[in-house]
N, C-alpha and C positions, 0 to 999 in steps of 0.2 A: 366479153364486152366489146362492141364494137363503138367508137366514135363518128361523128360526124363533124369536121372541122372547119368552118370556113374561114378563108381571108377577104373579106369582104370589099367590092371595089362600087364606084356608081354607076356601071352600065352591064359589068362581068365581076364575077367572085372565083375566085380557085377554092375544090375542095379536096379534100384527103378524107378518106374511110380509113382508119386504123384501128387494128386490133393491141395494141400492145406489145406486138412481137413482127407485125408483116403491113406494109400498106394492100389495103385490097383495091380502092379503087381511086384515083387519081383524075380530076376534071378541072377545065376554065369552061365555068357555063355562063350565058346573059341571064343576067339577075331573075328574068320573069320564069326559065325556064329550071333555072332553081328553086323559083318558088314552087311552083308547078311539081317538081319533083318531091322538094318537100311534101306538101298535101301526099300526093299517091306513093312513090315510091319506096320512101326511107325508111327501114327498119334498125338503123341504131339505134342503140339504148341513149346514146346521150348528144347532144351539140353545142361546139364548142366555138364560137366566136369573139374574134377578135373586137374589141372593143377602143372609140375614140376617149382621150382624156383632156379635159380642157387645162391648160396651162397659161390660161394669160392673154392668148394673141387673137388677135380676130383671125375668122377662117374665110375660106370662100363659102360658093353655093356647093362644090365638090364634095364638100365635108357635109356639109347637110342633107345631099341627098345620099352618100352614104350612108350615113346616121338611118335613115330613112331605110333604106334596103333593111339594114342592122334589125328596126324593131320588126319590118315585115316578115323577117324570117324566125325570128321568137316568135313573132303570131304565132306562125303555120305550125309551128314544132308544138307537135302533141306530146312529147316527154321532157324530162329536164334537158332545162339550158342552160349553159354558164358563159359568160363573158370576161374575156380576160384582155388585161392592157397590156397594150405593147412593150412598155417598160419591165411588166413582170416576167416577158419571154425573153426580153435581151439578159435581164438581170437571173435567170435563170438558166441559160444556155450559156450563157457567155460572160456572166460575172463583170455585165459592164453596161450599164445603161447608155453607153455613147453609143454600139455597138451598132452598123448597117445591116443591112438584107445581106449582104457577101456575107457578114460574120455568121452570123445566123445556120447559112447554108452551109459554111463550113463546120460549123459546129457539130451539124446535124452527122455531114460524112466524114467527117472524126470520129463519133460516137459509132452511127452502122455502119462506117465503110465506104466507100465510092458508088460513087453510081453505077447502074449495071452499064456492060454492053455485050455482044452476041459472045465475044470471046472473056469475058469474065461478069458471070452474072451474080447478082448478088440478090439472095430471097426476101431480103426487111424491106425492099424496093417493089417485092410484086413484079415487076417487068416493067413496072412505067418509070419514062427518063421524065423525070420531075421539073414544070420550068420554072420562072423566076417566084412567081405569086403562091404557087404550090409547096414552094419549099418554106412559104411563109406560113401558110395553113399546117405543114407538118410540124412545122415548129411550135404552133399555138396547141395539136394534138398530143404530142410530145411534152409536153408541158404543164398538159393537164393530166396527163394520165401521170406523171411524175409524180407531182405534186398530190395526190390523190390517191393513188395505186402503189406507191412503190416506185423504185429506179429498176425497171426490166433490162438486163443487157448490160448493166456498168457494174 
């Protein structure tokens, strides 16, 4: 089973391809050229996107047009998709809803380990040095495939 993960932004999204054991492919694409991708490319079985939660506060246009990317890529997605809140990834990695993007990423290289580099490379990584948005998308992958599949690796 392979995932398709997004973190979803309004102009660019970060994704992660994960199998449950190795990240395979690792991107920050502009949203059109994710969609685009979606349509032709993607053959995961499944996609898993981060979803907004309203809480009370008025938001800007940012969040709207997120929002907006959000359903366009459920459109495109010929297979299941599931959306999941940010609350459920902090409250799942890190056992704390107050919890930032650092904790997050830390969480994640506690669980597999450090990031690779030429002198210690590490395979759950694939080869790719993951950056800020990416490690949000593995965590939204991570998370579901948890919650779902099992705890692989703990």
């Amino acid at each position: 089973m392979e995932i398709l993960a997004i973190d979803p932004g309004t102009t660019q999204s970060a994704i992660i391809v994960w199998d449950g054991e190795k990240i395979l492919d690792a991107k920050i694409l502009l949203n059109q050229d994710l969609l685009e991708m979606i349509y032709r490319d993607c053959v995961c079985s499944d996609m898993v996107i981060e979803m907004f939660q309203g809480f009370g506060m008025s938001v800007g246009a940012t969040v709207f047009e997120t929002v907006f990317w959000i359903g366009r890529f459920c459109e495109a997605w010929k297979g299941p998709f599931h959306r999941i809140f940010r609350k459920d990834v902090k409250i799942h990695l890190c056992n704390n809803m107050r919890a930032k993007d650092s904790n997050i990423s830390q969480a994640l290289r506690d669980r597999f380990g450090e990031k690779p580099t030429k002198s210690r490379p590490n395979p759950v990584y694939g080869g790719f040095k993951l950056k800020r948005d990416q490690w949000q998308a593995f965590g939204l992958a991570v998370t579901w495939m948890d919650l779902n599949h099992g705890l692989p690796g703990m």
